[in-house]
N, CA and C atoms as a LAMMPS dump frame, in Angstrom:
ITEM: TIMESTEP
0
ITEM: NUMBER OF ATOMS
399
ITEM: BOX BOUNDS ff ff ff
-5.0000000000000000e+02 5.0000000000000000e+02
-5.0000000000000000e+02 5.0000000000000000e+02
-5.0000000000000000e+02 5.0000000000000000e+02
ITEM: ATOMS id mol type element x y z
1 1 1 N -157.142 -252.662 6.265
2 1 2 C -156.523 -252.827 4.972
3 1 3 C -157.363 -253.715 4.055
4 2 1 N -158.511 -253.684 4.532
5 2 2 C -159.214 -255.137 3.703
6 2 3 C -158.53 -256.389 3.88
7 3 1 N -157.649 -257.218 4.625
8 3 2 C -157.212 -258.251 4.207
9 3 3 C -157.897 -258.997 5.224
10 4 1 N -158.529 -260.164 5.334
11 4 2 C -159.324 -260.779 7.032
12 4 3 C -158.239 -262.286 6.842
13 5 1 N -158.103 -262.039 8.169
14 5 2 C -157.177 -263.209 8.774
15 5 3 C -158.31 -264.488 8.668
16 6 1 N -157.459 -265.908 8.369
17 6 2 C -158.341 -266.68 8.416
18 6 3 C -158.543 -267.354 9.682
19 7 1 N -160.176 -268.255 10.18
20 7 2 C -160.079 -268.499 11.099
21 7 3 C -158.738 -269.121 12.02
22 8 1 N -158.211 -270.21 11.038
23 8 2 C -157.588 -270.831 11.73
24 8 3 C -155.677 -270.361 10.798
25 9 1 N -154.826 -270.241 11.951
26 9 2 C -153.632 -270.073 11.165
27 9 3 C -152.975 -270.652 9.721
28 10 1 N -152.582 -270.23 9.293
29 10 2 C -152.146 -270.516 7.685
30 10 3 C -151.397 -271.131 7.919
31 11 1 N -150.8 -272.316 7.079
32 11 2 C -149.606 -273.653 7.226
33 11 3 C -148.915 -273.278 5.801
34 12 1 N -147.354 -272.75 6.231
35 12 2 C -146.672 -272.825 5.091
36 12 3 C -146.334 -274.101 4.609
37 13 1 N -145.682 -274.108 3.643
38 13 2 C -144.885 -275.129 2.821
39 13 3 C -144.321 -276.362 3.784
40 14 1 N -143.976 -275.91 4.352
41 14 2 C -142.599 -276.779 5.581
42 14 3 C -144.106 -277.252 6.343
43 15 1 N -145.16 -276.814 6.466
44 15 2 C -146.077 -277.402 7.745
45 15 3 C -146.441 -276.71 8.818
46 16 1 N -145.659 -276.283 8.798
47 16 2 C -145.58 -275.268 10.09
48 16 3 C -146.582 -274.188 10.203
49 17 1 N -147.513 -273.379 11.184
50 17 2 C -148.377 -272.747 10.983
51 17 3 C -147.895 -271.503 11.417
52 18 1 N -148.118 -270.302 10.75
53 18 2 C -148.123 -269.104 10.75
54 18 3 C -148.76 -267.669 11.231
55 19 1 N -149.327 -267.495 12.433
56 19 2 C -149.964 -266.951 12.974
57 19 3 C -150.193 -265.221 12.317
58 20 1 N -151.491 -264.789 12.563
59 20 2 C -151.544 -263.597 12.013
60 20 3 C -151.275 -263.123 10.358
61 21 1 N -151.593 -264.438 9.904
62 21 2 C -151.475 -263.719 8.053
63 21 3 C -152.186 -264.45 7.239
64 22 1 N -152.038 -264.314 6.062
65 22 2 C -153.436 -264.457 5.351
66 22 3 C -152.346 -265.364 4.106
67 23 1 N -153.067 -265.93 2.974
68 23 2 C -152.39 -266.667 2.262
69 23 3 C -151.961 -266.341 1.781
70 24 1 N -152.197 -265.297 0.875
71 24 2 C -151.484 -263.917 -0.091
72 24 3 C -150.343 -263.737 0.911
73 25 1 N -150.172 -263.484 2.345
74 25 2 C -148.733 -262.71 2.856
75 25 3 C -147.732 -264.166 2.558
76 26 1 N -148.433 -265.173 3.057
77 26 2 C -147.551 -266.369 3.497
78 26 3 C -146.758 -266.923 2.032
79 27 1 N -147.383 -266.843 1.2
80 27 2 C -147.06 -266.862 -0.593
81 27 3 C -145.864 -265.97 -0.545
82 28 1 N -146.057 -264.616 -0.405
83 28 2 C -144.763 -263.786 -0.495
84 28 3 C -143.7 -263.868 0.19
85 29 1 N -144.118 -264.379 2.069
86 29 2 C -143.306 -264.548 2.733
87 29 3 C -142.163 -265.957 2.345
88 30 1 N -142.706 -267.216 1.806
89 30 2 C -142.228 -267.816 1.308
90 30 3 C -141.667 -267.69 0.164
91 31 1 N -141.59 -267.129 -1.081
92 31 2 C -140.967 -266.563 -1.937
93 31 3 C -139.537 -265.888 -1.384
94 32 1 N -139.438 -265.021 -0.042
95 32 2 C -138.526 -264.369 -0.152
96 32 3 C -137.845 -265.304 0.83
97 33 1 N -138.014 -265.979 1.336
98 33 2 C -137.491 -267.057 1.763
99 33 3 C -136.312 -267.803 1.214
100 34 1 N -136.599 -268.145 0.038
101 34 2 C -136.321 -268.57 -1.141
102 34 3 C -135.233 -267.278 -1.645
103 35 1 N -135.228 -266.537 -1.649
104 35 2 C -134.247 -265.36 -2.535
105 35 3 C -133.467 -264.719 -1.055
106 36 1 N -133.476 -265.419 0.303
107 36 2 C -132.889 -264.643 1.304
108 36 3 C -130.988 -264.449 1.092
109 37 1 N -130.916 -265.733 0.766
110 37 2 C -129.327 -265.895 0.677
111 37 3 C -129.114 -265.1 -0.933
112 38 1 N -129.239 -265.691 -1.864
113 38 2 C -128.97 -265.202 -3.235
114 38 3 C -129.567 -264.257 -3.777
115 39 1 N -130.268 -263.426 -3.234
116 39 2 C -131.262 -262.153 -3.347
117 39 3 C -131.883 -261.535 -2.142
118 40 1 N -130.93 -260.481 -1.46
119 40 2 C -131.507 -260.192 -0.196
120 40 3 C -132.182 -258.922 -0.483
121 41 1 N -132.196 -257.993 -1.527
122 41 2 C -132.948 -256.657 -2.204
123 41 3 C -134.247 -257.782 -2.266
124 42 1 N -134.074 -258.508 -2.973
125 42 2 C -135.847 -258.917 -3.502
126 42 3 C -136.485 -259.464 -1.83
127 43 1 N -135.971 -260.238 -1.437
128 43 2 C -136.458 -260.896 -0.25
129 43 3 C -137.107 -259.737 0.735
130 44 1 N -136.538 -258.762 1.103
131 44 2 C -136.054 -257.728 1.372
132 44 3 C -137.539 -257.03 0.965
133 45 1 N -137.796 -256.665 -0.014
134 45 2 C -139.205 -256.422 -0.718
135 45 3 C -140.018 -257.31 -0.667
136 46 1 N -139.839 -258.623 -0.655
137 46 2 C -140.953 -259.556 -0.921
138 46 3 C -141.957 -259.707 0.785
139 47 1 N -140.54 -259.239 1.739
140 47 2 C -140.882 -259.463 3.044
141 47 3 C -141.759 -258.187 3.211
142 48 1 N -141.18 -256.637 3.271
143 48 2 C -142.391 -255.416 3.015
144 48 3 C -143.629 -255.703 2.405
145 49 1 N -143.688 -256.594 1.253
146 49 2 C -144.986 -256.764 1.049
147 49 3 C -146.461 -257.486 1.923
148 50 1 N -145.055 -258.37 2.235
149 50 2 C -146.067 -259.802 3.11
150 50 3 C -146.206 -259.067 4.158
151 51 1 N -145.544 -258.28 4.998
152 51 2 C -146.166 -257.149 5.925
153 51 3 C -147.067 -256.269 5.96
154 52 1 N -147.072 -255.38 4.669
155 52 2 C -148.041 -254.88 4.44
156 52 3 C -149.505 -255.333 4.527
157 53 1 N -149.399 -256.867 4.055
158 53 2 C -150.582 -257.459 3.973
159 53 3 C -150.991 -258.151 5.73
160 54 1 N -149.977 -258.356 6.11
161 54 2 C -150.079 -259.256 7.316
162 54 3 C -149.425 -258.138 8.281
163 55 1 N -149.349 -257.288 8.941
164 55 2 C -148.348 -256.678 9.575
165 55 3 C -148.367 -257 11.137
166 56 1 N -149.384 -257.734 11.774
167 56 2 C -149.21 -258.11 12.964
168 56 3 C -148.671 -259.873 12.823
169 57 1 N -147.812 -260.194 12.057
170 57 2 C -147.395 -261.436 11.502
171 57 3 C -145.955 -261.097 11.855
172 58 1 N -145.511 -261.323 13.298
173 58 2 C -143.979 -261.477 14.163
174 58 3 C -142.968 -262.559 13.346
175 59 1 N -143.272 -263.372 12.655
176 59 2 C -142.621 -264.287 11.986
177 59 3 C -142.174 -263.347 10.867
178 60 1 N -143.106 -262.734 10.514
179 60 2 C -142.516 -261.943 8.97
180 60 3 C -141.236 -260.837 9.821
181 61 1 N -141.442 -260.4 10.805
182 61 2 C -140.666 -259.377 11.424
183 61 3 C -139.531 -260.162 11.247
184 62 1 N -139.605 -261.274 12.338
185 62 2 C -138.167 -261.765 12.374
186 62 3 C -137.135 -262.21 11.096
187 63 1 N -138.227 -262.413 9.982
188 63 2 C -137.219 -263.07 8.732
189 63 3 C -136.49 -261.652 8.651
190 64 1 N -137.59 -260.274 8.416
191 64 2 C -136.551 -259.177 7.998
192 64 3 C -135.587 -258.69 8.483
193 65 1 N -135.911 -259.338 9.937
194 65 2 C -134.727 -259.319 11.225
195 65 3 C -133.333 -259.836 10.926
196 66 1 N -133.762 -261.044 10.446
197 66 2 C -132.806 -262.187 9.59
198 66 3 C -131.8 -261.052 8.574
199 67 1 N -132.455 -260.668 7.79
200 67 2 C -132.089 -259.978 7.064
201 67 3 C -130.634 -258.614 7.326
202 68 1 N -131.623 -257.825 8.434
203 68 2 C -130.348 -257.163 9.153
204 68 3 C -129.334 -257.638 9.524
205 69 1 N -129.743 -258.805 10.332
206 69 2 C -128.414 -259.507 11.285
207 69 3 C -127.656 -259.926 10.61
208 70 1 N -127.662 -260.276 9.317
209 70 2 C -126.452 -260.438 8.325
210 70 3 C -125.651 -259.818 7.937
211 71 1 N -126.42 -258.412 7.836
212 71 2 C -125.032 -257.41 7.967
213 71 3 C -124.998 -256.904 9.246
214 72 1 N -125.776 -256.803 10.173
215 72 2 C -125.214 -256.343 11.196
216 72 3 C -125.594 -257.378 12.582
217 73 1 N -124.713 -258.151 13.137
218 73 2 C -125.31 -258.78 14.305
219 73 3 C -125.895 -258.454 15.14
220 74 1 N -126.09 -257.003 15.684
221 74 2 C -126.357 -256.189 16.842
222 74 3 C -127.529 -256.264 16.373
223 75 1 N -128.205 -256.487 15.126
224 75 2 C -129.834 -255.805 15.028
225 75 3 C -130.642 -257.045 15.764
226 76 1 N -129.995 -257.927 15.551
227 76 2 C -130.581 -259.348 16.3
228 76 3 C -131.281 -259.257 17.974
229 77 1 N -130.079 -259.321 18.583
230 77 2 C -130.824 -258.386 19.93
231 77 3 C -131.776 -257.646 19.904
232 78 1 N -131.563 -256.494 19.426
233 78 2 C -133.093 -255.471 19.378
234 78 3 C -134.026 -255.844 18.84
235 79 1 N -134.132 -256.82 17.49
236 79 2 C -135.36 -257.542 17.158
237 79 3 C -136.178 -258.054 18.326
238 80 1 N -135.228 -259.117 18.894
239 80 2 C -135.84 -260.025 19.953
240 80 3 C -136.04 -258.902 20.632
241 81 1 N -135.798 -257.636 21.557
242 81 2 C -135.875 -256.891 22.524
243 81 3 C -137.813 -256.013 21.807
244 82 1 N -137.684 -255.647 20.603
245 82 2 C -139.041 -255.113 20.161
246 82 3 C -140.34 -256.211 20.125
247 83 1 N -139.962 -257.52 19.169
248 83 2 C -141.106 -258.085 19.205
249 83 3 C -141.486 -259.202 19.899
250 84 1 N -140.301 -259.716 21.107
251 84 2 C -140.999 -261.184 21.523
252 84 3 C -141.549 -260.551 22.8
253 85 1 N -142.073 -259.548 22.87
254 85 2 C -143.447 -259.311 24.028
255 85 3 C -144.945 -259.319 23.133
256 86 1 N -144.65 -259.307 21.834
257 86 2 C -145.978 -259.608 20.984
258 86 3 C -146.294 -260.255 20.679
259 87 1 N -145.347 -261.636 20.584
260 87 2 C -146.011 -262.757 20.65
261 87 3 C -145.912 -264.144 21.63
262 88 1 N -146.954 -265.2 21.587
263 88 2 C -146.511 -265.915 22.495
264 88 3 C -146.285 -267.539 21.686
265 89 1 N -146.102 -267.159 20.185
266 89 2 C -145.788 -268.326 19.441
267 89 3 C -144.752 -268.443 19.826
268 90 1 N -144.271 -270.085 20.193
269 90 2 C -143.025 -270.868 20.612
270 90 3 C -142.048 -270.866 19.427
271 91 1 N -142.994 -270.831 18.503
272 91 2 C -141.607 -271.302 17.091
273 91 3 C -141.042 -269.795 16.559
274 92 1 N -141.807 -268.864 16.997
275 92 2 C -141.458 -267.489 16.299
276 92 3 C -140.416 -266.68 17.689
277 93 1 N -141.09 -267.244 18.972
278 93 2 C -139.81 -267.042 19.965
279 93 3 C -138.629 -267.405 19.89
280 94 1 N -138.727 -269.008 19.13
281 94 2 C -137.422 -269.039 19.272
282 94 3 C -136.442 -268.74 18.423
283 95 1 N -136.981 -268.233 16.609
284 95 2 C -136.101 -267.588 15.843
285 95 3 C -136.365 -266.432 16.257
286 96 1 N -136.646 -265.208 17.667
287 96 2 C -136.4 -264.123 17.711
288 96 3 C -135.135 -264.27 19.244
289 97 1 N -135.545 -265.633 19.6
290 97 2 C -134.235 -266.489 20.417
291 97 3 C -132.56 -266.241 19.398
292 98 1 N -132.783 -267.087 18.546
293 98 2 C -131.702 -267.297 17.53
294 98 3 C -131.431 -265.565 17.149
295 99 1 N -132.105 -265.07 17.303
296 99 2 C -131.302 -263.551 16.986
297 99 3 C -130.895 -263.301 17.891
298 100 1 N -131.235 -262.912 19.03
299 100 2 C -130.704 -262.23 20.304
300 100 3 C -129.437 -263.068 20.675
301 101 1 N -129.194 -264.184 19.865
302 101 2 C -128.43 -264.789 20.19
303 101 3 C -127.269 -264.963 19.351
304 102 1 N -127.508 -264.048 18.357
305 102 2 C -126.961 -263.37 17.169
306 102 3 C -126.254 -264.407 16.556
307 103 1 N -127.336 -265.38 16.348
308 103 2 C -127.494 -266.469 14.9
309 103 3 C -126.573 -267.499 15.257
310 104 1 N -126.918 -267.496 16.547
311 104 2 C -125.777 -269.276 17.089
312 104 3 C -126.261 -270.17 16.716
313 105 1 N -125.068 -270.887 15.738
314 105 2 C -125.333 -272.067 15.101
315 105 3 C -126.169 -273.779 15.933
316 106 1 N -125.74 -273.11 17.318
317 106 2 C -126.352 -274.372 18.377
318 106 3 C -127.716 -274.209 18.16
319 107 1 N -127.852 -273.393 18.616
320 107 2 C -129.706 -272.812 18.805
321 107 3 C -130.54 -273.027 17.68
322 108 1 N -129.795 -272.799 16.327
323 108 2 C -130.38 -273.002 15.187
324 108 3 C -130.981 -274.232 15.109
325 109 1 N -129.702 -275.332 15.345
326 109 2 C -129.907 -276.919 15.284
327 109 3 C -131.036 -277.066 16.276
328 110 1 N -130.801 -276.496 17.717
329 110 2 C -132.031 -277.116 18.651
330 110 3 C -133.239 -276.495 17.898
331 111 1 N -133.54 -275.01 17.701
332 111 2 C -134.559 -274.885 16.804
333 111 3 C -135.188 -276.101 15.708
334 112 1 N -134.494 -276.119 14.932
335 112 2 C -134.826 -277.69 14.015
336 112 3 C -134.956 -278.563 14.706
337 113 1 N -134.149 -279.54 15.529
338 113 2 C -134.632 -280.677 16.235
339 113 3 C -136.618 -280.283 17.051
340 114 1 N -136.619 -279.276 17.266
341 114 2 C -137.777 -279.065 17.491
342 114 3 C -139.277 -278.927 16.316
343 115 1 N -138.995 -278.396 15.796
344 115 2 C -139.599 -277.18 14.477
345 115 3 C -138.594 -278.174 13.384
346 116 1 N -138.376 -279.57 12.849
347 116 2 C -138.057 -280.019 11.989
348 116 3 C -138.619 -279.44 10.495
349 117 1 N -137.926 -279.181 9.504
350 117 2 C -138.108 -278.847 8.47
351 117 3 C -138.426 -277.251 8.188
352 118 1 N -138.533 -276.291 9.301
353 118 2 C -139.096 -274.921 9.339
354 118 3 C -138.133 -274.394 8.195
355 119 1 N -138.92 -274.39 7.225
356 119 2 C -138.075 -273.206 6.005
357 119 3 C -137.343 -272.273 6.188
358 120 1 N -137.743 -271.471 7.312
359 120 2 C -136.495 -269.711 7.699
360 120 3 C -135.457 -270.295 7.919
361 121 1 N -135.73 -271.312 9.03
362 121 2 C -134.679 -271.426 9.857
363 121 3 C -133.35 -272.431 9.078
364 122 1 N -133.917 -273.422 8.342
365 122 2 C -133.266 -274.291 7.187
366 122 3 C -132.182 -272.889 6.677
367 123 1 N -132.609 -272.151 5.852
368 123 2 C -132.278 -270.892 5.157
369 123 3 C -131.377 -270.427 6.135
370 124 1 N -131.289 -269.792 7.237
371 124 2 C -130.766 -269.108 7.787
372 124 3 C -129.501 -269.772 8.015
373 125 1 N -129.604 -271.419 8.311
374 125 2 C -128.681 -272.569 8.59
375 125 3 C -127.608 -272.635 7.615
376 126 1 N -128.127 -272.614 6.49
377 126 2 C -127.409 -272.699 5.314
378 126 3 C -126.73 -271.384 5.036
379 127 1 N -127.506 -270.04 4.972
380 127 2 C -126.497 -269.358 5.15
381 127 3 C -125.348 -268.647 5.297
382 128 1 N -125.089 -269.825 6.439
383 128 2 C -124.181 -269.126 7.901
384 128 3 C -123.019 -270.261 7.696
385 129 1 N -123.455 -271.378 7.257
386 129 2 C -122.754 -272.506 6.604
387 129 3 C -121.837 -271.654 5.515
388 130 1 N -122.693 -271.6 4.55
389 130 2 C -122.027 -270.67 2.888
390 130 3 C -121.387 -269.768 3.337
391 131 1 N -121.23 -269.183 4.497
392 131 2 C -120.503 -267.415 4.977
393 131 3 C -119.126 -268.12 5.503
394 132 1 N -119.389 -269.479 6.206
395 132 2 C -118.196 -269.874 6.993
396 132 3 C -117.572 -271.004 6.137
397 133 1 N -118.053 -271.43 4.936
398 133 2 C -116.922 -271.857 3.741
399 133 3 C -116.192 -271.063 3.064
């Protein structure tokens, strides 16, 4: 696709490093980040894009994963069941953990106590918070 991965993983916003994508995906991926709760059409697109550009980038999978499991919990499982044999990132296991686990609020928190400040997972937290006020 023309896009070359850089040597060393890309560090979003939050710090956290991002395996398999380039700065252009991680820009978009963070954008839709940002529009997941109050814009899930754009996020939704913003995430297809950052794939397009990055598509062996399991983190981008799981946000769109995110995405399903909101309307449907069951997609959570099969996320985790397709992509956590592709990767062996700890922080992207464990939000494909938090799906299969179809977005338990425990797991979320241990996620953060680990992965402090991780943007998806913040997002996803909040959420699930806003769904259950």
């Amino acid at each position: 696709m023309g896009h070359f991965l850089p040597a060393h993983p890309v560090r979003g916003r939050d710090g956290w490093a991002i395996n398999a994508a380039t700065h252009a995906s991680v820009s978009l991926f963070e954008r839709a980040i940002e529009s997941l709760h109050s814009d899930p059409d754009t996020a939704d697109d913003l995430l297809r894009q950052a794939l397009r550009l990055s598509p062996g980038c399991i983190l981008f999978h799981a946000a769109r994963s995110y995405l399903l499991a909101a309307r449907d919990r069951a997609a959570g499982p099969i996320s985790h069941h397709l992509f956590a044999p592709l990767t062996a990132d700890r922080r992207t296991l464990s939000h494909l953990s938090i799906l299969a686990a179809q977005l338990d609020a425990k797991q979320i928190a241990a996620h953060l106590d680990r992965w402090p400040g991780d943007l998806l997972a913040l997002t996803v937290q909040r959420n699930i918070h806003a769904k259950a006020a």
